[in-house]
N, CA, C and O atoms as a GROMACS GRO file, in nm:
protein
  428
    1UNK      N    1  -0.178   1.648   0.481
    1UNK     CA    2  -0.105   1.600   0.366
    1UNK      C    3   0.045   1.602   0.399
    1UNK      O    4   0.089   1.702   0.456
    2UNK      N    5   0.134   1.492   0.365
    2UNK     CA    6   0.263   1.488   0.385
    2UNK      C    7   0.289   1.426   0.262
    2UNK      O    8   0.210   1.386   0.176
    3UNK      N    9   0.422   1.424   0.268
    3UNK     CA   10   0.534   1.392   0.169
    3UNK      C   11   0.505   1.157   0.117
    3UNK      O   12   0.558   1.065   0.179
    4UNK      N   13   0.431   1.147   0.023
    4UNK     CA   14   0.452   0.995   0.061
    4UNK      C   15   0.492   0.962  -0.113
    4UNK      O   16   0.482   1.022  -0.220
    5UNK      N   17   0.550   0.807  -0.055
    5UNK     CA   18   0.625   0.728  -0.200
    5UNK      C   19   0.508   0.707  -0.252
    5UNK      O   20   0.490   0.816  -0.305
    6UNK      N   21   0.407   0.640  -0.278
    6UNK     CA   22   0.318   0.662  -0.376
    6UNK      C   23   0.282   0.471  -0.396
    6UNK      O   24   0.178   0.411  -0.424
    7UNK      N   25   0.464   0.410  -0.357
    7UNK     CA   26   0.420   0.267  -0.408
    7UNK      C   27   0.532   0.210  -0.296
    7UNK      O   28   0.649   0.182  -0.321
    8UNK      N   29   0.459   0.202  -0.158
    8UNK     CA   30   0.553   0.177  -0.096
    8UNK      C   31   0.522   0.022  -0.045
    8UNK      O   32   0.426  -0.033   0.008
    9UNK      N   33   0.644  -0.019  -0.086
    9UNK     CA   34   0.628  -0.138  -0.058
    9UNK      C   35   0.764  -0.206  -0.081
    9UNK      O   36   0.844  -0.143  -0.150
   10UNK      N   37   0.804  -0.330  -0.030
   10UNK     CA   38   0.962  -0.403  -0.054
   10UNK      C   39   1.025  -0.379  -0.165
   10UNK      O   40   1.144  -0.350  -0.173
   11UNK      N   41   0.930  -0.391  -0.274
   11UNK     CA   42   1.062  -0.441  -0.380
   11UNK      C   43   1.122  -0.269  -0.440
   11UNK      O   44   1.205  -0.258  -0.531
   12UNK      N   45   1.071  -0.168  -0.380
   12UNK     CA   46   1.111  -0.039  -0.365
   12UNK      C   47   1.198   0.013  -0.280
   12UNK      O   48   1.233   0.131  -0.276
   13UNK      N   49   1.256  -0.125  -0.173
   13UNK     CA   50   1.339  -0.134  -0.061
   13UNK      C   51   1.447  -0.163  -0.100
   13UNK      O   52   1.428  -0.258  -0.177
   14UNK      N   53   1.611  -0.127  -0.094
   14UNK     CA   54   1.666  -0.154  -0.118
   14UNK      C   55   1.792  -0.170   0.062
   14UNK      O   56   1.819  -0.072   0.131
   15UNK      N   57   1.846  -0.324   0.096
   15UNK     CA   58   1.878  -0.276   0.208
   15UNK      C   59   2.025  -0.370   0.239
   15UNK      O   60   2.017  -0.492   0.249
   16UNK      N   61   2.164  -0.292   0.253
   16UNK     CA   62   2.210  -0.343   0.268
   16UNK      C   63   2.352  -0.297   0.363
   16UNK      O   64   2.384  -0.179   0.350
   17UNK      N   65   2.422  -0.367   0.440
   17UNK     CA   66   2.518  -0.337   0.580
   17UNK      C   67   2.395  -0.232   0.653
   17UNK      O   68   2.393  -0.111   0.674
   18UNK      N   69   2.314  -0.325   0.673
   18UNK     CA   70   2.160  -0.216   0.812
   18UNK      C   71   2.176  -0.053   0.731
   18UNK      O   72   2.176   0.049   0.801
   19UNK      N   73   2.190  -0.045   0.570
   19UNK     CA   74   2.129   0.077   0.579
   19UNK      C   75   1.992   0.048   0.443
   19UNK      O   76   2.024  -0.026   0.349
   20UNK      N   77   1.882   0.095   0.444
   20UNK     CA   78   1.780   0.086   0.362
   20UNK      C   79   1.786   0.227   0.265
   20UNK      O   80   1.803   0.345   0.294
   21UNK      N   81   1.772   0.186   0.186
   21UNK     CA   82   1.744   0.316   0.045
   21UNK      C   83   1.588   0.273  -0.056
   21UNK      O   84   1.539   0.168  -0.096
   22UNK      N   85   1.557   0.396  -0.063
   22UNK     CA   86   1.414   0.331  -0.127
   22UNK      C   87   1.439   0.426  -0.264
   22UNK      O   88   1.513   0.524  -0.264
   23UNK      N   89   1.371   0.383  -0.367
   23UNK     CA   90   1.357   0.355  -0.531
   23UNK      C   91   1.248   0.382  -0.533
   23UNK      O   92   1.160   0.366  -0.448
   24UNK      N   93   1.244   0.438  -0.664
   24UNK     CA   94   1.104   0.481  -0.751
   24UNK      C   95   1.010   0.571  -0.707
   24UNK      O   96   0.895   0.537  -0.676
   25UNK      N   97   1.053   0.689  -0.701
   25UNK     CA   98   0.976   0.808  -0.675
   25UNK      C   99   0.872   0.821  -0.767
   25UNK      O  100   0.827   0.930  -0.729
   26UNK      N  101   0.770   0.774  -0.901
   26UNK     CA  102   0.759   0.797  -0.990
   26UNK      C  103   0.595   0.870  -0.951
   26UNK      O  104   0.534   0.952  -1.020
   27UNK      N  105   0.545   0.798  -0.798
   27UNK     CA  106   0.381   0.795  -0.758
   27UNK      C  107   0.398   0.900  -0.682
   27UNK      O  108   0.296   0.953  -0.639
   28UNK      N  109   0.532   0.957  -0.645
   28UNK     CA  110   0.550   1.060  -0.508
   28UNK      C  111   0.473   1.201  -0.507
   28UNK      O  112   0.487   1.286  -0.595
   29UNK      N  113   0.406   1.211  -0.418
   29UNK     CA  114   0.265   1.306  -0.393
   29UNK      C  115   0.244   1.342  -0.244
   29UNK      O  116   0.319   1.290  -0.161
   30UNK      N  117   0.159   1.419  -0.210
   30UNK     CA  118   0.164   1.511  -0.115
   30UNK      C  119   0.020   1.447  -0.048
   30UNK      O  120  -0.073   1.527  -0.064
   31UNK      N  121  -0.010   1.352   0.005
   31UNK     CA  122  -0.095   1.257   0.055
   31UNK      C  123  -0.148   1.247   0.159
   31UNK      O  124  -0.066   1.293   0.239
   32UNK      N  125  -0.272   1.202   0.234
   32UNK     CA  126  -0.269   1.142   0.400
   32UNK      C  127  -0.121   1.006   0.392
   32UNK      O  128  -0.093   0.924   0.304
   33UNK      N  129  -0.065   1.032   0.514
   33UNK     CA  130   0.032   0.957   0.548
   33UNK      C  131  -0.034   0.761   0.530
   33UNK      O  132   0.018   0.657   0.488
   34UNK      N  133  -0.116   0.783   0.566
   34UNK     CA  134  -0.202   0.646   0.565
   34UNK      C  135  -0.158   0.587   0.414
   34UNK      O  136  -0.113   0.474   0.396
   35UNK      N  137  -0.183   0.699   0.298
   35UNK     CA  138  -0.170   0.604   0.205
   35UNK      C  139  -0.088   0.564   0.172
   35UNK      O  140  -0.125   0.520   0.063
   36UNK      N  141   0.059   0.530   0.187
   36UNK     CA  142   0.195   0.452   0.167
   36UNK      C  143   0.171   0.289   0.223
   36UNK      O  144   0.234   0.185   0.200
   37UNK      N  145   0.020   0.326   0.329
   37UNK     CA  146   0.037   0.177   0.364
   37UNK      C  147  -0.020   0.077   0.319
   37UNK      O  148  -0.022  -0.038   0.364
   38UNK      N  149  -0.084   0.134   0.199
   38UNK     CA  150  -0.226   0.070   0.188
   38UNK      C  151  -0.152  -0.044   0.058
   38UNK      O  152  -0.227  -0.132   0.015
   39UNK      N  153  -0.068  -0.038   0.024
   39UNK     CA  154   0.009  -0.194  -0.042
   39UNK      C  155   0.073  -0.281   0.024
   39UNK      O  156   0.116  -0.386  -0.023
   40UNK      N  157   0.087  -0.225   0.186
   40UNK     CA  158   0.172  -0.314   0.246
   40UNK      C  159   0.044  -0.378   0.331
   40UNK      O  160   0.057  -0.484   0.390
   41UNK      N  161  -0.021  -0.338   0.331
   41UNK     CA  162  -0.154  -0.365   0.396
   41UNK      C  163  -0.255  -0.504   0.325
   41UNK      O  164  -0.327  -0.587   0.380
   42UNK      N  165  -0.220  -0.481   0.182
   42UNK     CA  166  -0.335  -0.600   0.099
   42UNK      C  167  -0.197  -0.689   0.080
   42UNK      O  168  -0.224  -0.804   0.045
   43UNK      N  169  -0.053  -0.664   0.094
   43UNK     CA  170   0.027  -0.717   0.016
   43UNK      C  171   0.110  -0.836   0.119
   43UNK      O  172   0.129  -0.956   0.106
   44UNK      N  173   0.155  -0.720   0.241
   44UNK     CA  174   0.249  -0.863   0.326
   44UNK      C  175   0.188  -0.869   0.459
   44UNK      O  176   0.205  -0.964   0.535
   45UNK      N  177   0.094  -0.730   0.495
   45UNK     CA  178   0.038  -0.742   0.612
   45UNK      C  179  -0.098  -0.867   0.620
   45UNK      O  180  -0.115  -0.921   0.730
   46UNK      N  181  -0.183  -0.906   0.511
   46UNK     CA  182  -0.244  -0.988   0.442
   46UNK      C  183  -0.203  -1.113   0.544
   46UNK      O  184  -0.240  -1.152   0.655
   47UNK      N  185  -0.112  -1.151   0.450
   47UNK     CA  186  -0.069  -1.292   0.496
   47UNK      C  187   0.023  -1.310   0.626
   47UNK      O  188   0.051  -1.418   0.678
   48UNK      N  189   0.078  -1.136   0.683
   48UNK     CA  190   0.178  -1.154   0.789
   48UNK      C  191   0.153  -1.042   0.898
   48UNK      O  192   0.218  -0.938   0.914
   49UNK      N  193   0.068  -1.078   0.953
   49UNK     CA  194  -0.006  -0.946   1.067
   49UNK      C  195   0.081  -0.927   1.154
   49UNK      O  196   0.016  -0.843   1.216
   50UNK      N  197   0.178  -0.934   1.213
   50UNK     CA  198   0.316  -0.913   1.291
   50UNK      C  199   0.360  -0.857   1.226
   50UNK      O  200   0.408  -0.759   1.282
   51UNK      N  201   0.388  -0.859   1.060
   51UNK     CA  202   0.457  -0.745   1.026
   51UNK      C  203   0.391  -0.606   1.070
   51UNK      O  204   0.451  -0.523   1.137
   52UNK      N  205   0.273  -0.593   1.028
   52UNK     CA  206   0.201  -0.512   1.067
   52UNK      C  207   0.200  -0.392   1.227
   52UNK      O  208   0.181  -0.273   1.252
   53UNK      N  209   0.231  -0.499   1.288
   53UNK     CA  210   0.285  -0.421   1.476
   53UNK      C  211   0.401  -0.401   1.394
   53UNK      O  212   0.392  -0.321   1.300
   54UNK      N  213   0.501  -0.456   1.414
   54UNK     CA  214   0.613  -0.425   1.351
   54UNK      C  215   0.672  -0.289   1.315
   54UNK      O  216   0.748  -0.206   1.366
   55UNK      N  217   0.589  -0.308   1.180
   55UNK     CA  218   0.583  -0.166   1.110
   55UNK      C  219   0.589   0.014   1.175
   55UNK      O  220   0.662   0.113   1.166
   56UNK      N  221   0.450  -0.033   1.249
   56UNK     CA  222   0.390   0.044   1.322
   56UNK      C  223   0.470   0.122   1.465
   56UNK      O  224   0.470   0.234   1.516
   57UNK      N  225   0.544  -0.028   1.496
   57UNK     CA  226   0.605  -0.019   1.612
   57UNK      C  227   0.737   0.110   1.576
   57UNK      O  228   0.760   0.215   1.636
   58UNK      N  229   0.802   0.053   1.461
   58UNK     CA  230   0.871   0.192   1.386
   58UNK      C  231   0.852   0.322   1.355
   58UNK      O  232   0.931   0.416   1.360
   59UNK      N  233   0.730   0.316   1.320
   59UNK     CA  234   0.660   0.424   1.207
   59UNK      C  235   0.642   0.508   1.354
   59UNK      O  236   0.704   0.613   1.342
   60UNK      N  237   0.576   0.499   1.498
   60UNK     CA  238   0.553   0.554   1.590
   60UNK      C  239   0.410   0.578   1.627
   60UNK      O  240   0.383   0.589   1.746
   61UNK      N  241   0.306   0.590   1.527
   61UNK     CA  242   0.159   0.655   1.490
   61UNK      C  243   0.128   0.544   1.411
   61UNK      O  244   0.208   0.482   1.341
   62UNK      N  245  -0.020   0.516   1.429
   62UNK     CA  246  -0.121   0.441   1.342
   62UNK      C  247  -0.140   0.617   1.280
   62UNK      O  248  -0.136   0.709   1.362
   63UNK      N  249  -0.157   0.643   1.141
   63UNK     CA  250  -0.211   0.731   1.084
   63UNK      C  251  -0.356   0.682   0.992
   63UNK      O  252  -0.411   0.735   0.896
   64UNK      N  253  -0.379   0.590   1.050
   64UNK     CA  254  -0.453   0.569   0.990
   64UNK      C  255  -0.593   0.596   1.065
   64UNK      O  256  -0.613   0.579   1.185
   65UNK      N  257  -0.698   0.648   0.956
   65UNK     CA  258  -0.817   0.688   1.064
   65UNK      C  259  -0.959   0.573   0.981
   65UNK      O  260  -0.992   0.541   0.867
   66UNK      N  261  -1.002   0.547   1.116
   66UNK     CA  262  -1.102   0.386   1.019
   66UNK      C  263  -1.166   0.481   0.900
   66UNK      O  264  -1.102   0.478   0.794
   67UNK      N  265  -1.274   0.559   0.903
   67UNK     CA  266  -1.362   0.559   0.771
   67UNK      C  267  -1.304   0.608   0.655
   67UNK      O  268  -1.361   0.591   0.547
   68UNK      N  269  -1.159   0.687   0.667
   68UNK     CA  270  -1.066   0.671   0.571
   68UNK      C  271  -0.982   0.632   0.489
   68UNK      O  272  -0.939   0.656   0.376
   69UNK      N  273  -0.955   0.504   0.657
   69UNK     CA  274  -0.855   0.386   0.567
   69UNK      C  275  -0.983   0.320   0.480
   69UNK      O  276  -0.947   0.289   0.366
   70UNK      N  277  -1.111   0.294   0.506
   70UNK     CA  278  -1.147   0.206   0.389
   70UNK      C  279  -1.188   0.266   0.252
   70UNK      O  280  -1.212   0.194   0.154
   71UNK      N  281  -1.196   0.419   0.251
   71UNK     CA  282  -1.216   0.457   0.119
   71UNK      C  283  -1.035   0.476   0.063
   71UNK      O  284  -1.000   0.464  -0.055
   72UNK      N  285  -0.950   0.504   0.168
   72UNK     CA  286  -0.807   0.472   0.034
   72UNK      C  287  -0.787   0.295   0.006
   72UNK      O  288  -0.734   0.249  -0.096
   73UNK      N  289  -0.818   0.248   0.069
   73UNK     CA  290  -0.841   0.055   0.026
   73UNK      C  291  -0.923   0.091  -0.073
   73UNK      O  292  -0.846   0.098  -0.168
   74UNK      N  293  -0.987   0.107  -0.097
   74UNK     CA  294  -1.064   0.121  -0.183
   74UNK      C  295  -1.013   0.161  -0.381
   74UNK      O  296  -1.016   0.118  -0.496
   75UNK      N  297  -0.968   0.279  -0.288
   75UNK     CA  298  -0.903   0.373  -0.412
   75UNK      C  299  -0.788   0.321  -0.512
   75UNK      O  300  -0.774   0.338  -0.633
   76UNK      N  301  -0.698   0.240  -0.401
   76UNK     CA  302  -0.598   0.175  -0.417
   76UNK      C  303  -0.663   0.035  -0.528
   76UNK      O  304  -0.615  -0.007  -0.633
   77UNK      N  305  -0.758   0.000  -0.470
   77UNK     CA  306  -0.770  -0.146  -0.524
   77UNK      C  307  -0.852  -0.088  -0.680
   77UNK      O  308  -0.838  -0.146  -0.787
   78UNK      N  309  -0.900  -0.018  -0.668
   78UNK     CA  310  -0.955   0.006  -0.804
   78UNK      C  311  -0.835   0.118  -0.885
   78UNK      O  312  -0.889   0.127  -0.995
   79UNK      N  313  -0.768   0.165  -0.890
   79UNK     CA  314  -0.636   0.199  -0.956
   79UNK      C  315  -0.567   0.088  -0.947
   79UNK      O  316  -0.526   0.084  -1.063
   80UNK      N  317  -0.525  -0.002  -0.899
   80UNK     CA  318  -0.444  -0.137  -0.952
   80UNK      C  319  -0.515  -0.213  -1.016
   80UNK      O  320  -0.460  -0.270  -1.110
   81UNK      N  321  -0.605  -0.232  -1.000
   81UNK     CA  322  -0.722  -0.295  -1.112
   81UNK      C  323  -0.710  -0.241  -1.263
   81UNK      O  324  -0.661  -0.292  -1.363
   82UNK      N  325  -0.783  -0.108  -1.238
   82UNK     CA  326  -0.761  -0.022  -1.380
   82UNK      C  327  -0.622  -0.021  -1.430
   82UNK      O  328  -0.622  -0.044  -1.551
   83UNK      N  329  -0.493   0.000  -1.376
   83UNK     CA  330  -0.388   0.004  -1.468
   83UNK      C  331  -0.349  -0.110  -1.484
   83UNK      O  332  -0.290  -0.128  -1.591
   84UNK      N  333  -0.363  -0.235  -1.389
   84UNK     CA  334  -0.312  -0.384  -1.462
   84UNK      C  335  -0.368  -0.407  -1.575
   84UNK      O  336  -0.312  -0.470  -1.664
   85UNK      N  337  -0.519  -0.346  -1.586
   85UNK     CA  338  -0.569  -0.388  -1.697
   85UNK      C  339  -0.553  -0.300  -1.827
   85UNK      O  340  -0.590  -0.321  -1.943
   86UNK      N  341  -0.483  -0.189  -1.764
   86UNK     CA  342  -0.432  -0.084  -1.929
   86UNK      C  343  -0.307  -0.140  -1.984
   86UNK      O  344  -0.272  -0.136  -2.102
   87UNK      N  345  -0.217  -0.217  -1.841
   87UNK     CA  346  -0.104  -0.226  -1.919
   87UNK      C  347  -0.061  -0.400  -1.949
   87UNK      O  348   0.049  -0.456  -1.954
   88UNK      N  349  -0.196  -0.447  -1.964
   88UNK     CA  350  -0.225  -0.611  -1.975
   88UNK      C  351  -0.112  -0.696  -1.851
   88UNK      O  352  -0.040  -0.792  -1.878
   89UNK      N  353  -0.125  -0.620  -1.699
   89UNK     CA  354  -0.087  -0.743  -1.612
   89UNK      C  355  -0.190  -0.806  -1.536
   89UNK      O  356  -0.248  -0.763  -1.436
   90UNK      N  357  -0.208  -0.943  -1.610
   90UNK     CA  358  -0.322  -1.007  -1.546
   90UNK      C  359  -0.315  -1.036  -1.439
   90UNK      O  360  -0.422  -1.031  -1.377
   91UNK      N  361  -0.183  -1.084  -1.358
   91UNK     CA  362  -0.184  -1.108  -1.239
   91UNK      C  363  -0.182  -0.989  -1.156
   91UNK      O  364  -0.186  -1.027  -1.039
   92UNK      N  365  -0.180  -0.893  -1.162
   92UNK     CA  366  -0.156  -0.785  -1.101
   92UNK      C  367  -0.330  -0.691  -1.106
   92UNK      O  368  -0.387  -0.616  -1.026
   93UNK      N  369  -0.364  -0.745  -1.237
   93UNK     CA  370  -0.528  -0.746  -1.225
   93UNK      C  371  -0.603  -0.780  -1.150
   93UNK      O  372  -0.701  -0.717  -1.111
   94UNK      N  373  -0.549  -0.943  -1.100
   94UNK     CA  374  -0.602  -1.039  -1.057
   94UNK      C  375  -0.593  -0.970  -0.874
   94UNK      O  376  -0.686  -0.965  -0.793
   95UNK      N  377  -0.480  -0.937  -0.860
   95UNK     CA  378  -0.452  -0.874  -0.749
   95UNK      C  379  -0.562  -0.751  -0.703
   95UNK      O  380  -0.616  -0.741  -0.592
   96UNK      N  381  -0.578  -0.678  -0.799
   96UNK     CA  382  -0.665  -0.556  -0.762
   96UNK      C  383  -0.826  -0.589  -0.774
   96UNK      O  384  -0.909  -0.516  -0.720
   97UNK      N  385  -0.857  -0.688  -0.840
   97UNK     CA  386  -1.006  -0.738  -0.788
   97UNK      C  387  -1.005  -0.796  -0.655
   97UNK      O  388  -1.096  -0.771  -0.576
   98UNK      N  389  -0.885  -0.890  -0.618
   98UNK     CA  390  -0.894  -0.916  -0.488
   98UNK      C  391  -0.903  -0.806  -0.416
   98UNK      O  392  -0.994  -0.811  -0.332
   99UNK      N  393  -0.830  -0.685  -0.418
   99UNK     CA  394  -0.839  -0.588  -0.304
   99UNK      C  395  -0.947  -0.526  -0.344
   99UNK      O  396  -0.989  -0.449  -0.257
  100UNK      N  397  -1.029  -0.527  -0.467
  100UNK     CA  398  -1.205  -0.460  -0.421
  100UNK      C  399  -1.274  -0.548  -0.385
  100UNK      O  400  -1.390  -0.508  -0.382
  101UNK      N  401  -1.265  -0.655  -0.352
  101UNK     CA  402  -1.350  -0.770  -0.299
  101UNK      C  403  -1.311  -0.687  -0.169
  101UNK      O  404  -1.381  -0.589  -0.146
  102UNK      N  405  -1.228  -0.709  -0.100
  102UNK     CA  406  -1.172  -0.688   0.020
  102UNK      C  407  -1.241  -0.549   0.067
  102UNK      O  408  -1.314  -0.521   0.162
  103UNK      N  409  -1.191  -0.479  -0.034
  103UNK     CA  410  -1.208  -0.353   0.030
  103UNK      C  411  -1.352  -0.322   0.076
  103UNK      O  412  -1.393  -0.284   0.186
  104UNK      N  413  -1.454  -0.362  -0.100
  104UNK     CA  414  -1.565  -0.366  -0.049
  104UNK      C  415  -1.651  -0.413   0.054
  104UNK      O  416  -1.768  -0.376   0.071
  105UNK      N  417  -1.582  -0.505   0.128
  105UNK     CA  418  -1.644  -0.578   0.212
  105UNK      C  419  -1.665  -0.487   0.352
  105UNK      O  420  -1.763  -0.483   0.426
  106UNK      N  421  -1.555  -0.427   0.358
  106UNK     CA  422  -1.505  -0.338   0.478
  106UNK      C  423  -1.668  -0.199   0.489
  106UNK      O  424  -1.676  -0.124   0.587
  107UNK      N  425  -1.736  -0.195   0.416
  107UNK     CA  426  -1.811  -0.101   0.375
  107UNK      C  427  -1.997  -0.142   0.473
  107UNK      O  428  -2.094  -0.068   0.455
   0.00000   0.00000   0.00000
């Protein structure tokens, strides 16, 4: 368990003269490291798999371990599911059935 943002992802990025500051501690928890990635993973790694090396190439470690990353995909996609739908964002609903389609598939 380490120190992770909870909702890590861009628009929690704030970056400017090459220095980055990140926003919204609100999910911040004591986690497998893996799970910070798992929005950047359904969200820009999805459509942009270079980001993905990228990332990684920074970060130093894949922390991610296979039969774990697919139960936090998992976890992830059904908590964005459930709260888009408590706090009526349909598109953001719409988003978290896609990632249990996804996730489930991985299974």
């Amino acid at each position: 368990m380490v120190p992770t943002h909870g909702d890590w992802q861009p628009r929690n990025w704030l970056s400017e003269n090459g220095k980055l500051r990140v926003i919204d501690f609100g999910r911040f928890g004591f986690r497998p490291a893996a799970t910070d990635m798992c929005r950047l993973a359904v969200q820009q790694w999805d459509t942009h798999p270079e980001l993905e090396a990228s990332f990684l190439e920074g970060y130093g470690v894949d922390p991610r371990v296979a039969g774990c990353w697919a139960v936090e995909l998992l976890r992830e996609a059904i908590g964005t599911a459930a709260w888009a739908h408590a706090v009526g964002d349909a598109p953001f609903e719409t988003q978290g059935h896609r990632m249990l389609k996804e996730a489930l598939a991985r299974f």
